[in-house]
NUDOKOL-609345 format. One line per 8 residues: their letters; for each residue x, y, z of N, C-alpha, C, O. Coordinates in nm, 4 decimals. Example, Ala and Ser with C-alpha at 12.3 -4.5 7.8 and 13.67 -1.06 7.14 Angstrom:
<pts>
as = 1.3190,-0.5690,0.7800,1.2300,-0.4500,0.7800,1.3200,-0.3300,0.7800,1.4236,-0.3319,0.8465  1.2850,-0.2250,0.7080,1.3670,-0.1060,0.7140,1.2900,0.0030,0.7870,1.3409,0.1138,0.8039
</pts>
This chain:
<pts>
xxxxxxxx = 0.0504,-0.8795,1.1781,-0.0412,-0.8724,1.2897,-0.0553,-1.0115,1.3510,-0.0830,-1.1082,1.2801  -0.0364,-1.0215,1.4814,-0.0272,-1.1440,1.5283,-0.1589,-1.1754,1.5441,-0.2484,-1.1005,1.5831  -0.1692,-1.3328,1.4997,-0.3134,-1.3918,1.5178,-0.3981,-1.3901,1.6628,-0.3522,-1.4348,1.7680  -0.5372,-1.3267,1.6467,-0.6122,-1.3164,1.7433,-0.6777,-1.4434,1.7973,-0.7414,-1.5075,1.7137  -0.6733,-1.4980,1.9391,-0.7019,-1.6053,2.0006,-0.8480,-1.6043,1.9657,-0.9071,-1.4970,1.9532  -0.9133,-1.7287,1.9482,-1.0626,-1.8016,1.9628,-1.1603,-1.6884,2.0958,-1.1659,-1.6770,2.2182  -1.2441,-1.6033,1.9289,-1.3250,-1.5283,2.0752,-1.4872,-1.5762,2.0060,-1.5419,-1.5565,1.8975  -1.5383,-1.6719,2.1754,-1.6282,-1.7507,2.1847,-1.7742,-1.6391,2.1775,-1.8193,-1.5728,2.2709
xxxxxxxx = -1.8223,-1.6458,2.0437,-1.9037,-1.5836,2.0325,-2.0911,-1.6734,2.0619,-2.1988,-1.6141,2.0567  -2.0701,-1.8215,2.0900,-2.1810,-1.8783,2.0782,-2.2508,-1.9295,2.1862,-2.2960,-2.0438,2.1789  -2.2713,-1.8399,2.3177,-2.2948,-1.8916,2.4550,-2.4142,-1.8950,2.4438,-2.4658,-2.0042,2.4672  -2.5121,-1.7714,2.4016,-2.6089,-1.7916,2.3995,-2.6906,-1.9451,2.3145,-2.7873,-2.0048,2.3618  -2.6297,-1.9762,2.2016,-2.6873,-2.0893,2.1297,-2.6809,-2.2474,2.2312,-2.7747,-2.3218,2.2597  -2.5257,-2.2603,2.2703,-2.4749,-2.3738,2.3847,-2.6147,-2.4164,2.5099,-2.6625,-2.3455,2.5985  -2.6499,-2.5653,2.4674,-2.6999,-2.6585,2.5499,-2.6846,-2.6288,2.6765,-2.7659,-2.5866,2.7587  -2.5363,-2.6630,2.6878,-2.5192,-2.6416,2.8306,-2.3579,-2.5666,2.8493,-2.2630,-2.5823,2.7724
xxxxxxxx = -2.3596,-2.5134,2.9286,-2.2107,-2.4266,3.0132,-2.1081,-2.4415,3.0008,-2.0746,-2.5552,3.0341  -2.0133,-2.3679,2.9594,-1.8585,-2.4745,2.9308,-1.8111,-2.4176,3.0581,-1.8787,-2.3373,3.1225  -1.6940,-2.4595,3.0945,-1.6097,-2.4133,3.2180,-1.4428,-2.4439,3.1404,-1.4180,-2.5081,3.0382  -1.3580,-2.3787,3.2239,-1.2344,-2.3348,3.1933,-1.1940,-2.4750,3.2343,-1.2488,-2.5118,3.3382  -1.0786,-2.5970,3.1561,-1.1038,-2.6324,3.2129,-0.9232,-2.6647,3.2079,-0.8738,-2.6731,3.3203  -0.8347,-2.6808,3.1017,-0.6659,-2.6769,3.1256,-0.5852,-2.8014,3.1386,-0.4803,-2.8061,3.2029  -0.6488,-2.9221,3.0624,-0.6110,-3.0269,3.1083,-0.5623,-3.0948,3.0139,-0.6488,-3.0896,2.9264  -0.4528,-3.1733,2.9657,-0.3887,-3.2800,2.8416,-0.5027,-3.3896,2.8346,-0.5869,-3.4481,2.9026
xxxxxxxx = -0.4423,-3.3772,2.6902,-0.5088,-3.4818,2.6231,-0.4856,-3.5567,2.5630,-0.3767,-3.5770,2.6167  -0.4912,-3.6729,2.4412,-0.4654,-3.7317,2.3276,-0.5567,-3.7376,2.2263,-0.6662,-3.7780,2.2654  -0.5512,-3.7137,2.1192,-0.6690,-3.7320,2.0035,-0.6515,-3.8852,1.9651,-0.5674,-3.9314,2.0422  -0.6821,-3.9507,1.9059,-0.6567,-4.0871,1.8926,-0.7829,-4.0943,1.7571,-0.9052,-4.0818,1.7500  -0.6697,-4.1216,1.6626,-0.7676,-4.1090,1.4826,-0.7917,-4.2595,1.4810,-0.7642,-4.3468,1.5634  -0.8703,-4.2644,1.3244,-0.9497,-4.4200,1.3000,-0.8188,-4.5245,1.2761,-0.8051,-4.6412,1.3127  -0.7404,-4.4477,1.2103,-0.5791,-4.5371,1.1981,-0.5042,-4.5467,1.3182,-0.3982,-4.6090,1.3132  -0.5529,-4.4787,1.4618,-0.4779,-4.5121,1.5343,-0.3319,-4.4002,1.5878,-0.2460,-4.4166,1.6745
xxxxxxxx = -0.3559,-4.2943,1.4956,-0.2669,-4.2002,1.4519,-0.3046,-4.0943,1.5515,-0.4188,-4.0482,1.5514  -0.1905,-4.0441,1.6575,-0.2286,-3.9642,1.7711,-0.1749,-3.8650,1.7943,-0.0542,-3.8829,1.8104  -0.2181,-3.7256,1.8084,-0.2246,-3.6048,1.8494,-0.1802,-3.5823,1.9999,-0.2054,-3.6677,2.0849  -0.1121,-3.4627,2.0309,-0.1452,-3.4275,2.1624,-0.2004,-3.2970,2.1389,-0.1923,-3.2311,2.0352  -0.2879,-3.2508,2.3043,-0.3783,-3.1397,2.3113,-0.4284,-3.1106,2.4119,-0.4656,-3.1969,2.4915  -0.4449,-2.9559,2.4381,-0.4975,-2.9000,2.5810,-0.6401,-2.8870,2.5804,-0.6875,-2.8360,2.4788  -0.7127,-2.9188,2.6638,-0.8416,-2.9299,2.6705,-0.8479,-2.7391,2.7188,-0.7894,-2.7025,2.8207  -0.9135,-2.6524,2.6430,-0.9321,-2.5360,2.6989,-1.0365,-2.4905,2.7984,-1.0224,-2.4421,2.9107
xxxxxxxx = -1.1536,-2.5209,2.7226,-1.2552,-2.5663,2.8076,-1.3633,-2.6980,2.7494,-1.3429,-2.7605,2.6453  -1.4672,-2.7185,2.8333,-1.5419,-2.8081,2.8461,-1.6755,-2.7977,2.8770,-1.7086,-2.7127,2.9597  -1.7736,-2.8810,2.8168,-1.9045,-2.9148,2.8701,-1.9916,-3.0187,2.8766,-1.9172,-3.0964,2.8167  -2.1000,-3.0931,2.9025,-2.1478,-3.1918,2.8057,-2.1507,-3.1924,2.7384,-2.1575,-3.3118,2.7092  -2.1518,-3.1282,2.6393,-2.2165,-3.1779,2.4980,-2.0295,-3.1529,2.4152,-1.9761,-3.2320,2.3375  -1.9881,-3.0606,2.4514,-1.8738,-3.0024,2.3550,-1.7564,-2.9248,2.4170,-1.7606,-2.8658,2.5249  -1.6451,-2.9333,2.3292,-1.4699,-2.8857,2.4116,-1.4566,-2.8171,2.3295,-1.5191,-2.8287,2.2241  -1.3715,-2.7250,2.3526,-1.2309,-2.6438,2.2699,-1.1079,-2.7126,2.3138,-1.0815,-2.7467,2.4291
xxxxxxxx = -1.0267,-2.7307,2.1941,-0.9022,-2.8293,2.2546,-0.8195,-2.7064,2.1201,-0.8738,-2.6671,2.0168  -0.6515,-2.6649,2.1797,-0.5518,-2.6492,2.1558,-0.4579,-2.7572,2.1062,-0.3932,-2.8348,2.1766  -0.4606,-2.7498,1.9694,-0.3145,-2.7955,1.9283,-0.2037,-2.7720,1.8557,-0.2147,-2.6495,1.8509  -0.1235,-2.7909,1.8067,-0.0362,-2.7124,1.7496,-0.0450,-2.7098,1.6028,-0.0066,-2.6235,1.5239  -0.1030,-2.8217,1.5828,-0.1665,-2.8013,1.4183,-0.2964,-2.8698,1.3855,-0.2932,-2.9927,1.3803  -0.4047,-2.8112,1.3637,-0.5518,-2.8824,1.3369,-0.5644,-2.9203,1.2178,-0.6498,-3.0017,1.1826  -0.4897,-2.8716,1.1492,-0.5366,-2.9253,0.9563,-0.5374,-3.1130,0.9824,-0.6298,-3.1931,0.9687  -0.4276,-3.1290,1.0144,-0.4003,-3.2683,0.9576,-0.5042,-3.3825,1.0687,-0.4976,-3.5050,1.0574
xxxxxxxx = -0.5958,-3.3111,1.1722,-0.7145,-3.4145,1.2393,-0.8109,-3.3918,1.1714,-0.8598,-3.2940,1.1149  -0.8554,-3.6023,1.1965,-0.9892,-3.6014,1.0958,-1.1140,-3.5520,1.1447,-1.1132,-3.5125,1.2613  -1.2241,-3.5455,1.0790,-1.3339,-3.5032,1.1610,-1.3490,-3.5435,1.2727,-1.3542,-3.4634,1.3660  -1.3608,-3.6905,1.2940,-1.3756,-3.7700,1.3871,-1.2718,-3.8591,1.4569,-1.2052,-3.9496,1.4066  -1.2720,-3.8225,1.5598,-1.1310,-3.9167,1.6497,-1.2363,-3.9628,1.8135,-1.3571,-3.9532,1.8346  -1.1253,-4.0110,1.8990,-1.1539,-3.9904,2.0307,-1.0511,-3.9476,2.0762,-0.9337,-3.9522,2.0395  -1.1255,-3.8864,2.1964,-1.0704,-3.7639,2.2690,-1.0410,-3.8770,2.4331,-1.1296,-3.9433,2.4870  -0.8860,-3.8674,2.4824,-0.8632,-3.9697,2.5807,-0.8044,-3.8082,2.6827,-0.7115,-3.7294,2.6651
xxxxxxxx = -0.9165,-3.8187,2.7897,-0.8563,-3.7074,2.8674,-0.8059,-3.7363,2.9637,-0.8489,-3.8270,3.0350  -0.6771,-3.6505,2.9973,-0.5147,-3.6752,3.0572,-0.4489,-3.8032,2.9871,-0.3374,-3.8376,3.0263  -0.4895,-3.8495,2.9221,-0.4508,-3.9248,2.8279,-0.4607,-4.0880,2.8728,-0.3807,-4.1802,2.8570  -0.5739,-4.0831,2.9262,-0.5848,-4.2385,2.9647,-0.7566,-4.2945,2.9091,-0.8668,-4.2431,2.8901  -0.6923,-4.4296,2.9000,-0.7927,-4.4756,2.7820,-0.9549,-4.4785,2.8521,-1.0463,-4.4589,2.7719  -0.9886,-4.5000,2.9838,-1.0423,-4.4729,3.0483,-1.1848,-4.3959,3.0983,-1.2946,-4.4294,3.1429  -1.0997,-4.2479,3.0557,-1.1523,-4.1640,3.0594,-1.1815,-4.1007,2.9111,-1.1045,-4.0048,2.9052  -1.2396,-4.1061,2.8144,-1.2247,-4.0682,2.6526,-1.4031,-4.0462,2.6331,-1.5034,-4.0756,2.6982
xxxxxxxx = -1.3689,-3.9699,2.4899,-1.4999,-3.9615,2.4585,-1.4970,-3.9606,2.2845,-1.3944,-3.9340,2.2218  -1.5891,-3.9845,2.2390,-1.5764,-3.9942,2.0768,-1.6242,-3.8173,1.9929,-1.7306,-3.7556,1.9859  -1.5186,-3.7961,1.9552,-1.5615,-3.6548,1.9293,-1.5747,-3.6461,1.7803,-1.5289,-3.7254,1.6980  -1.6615,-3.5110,1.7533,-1.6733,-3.4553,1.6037,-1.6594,-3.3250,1.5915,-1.7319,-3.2404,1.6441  -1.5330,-3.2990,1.4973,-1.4878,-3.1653,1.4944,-1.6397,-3.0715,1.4189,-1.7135,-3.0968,1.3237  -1.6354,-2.9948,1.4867,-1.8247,-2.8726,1.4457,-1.7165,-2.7169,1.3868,-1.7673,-2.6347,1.3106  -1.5955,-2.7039,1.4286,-1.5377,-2.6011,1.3749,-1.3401,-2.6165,1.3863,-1.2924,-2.6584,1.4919  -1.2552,-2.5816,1.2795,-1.1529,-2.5464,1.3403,-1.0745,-2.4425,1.2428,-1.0765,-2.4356,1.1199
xxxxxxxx = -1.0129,-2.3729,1.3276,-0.8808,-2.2464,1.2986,-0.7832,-2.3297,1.2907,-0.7937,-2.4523,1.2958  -0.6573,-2.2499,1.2743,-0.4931,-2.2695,1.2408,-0.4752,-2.3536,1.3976,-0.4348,-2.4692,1.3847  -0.4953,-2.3178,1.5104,-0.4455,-2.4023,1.6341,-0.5889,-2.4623,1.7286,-0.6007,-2.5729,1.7813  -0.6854,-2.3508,1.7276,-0.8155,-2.4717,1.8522,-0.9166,-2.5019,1.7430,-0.9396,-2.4479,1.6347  -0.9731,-2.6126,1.8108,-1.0490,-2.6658,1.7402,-1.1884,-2.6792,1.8296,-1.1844,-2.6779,1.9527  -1.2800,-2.6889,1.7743,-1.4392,-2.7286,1.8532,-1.4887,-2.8266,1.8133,-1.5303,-2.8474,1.6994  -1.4893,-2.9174,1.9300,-1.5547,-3.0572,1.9071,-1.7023,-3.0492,1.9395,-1.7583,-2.9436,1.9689  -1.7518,-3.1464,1.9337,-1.8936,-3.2028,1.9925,-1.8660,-3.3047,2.0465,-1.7749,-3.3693,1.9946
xxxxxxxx = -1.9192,-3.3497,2.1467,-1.8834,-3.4749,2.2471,-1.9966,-3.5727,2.1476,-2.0952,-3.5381,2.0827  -1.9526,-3.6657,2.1624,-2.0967,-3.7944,2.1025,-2.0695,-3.8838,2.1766,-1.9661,-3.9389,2.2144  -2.2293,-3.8980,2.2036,-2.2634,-4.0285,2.2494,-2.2714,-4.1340,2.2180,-2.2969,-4.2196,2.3028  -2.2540,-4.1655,2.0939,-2.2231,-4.2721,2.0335,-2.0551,-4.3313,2.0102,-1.9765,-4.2371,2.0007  -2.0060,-4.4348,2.0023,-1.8861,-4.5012,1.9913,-1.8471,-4.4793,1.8545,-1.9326,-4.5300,1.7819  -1.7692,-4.4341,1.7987,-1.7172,-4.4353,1.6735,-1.6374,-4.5663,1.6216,-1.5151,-4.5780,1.6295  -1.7427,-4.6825,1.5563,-1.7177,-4.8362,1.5500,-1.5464,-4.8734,1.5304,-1.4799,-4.9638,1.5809  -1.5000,-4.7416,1.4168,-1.3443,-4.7578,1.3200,-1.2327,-4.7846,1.4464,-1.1278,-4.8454,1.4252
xxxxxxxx = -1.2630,-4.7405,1.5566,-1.1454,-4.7299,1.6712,-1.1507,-4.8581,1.7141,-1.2462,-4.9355,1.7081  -1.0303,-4.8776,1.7626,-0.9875,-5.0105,1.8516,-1.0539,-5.0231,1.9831,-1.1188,-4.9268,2.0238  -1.0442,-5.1460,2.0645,-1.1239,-5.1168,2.1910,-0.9959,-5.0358,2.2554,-0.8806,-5.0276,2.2130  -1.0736,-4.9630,2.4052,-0.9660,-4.8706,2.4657,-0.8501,-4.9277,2.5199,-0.7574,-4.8485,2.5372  -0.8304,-5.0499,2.5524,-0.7053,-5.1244,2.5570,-0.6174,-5.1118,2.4684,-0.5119,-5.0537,2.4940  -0.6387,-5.1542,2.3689,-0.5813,-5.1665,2.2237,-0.5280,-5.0454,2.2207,-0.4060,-5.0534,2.2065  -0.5743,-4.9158,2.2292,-0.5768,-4.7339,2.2069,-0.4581,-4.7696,2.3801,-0.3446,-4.7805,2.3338  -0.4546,-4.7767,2.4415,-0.3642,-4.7592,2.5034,-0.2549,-4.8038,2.5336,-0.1743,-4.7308,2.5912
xxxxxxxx = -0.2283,-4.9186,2.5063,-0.1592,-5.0278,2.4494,-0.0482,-4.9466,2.3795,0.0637,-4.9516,2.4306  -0.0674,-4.8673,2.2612,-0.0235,-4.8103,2.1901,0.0459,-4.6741,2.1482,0.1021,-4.6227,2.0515  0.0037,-4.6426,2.2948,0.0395,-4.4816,2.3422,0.2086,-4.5336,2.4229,0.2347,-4.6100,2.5159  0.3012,-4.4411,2.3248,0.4549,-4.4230,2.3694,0.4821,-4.3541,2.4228,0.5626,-4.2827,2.3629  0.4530,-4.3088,2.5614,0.5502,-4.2261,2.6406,0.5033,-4.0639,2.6141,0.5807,-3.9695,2.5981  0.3259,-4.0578,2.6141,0.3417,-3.9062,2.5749,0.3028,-3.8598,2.6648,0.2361,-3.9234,2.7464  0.3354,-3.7219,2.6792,0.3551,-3.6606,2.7949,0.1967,-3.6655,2.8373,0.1274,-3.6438,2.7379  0.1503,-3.6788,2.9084,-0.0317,-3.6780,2.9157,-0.0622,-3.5872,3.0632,-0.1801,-3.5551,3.0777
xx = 0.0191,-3.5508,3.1553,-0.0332,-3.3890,3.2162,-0.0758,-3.4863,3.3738,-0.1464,-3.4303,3.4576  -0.0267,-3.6266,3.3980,-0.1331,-3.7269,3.5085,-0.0531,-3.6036,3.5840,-0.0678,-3.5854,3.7049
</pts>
């Protein structure tokens, strides 16, 4: 039986609204160690992001959307399955990461969706 896609059972609990939203990403771990990923949807507070394998991300990374250092946010995984995962956006800086220069500096050529 082929695996059934992420059915979003928690609208009523959600702060605020997600919207559809389809956009690349990069995960970017405390070592520096980087993921790619589709932003599914979005809100303030929290994303669903697609990737091709969630086991091996740590709780905590930042999230660089279309993949520029720029634009990022420090996330904390709140749930994940075999491929999407649910972050929480934080407002706080996660100290272990490099500054966003450094994090981009370091990015080879991945495909990022500009």
């Amino acid at each position: 039986m082929p695996e059934q896609p992420f059915k979003d059972t928690g609208r009523a609990r959600r702060k605020s609204g997600r919207r559809d939203f389809h956009y690349s990403a990069i995960l970017v771990g405390p070592d520096n160690r980087q993921w790619s990923a589709s932003i599914i949807d979005i809100s303030e507070t929290g994303a669903q992001l697609q990737l091709q394998d969630t086991q091996s991300v740590p709780d905590e990374f930042l999230l660089m959307i279309g993949g520029k250092s720029d634009v990022r946010r420090a996330c904390h995984i709140r749930w994940r399955s075999e491929t999407p995962i649910g972050v929480q956006l934080m407002r706080r800086q996660i100290h272990a990461f490099r500054s966003a220069y450094e994090v981009q500096k370091n990015i080879s050529g991945a495909d990022c969706g500009d």
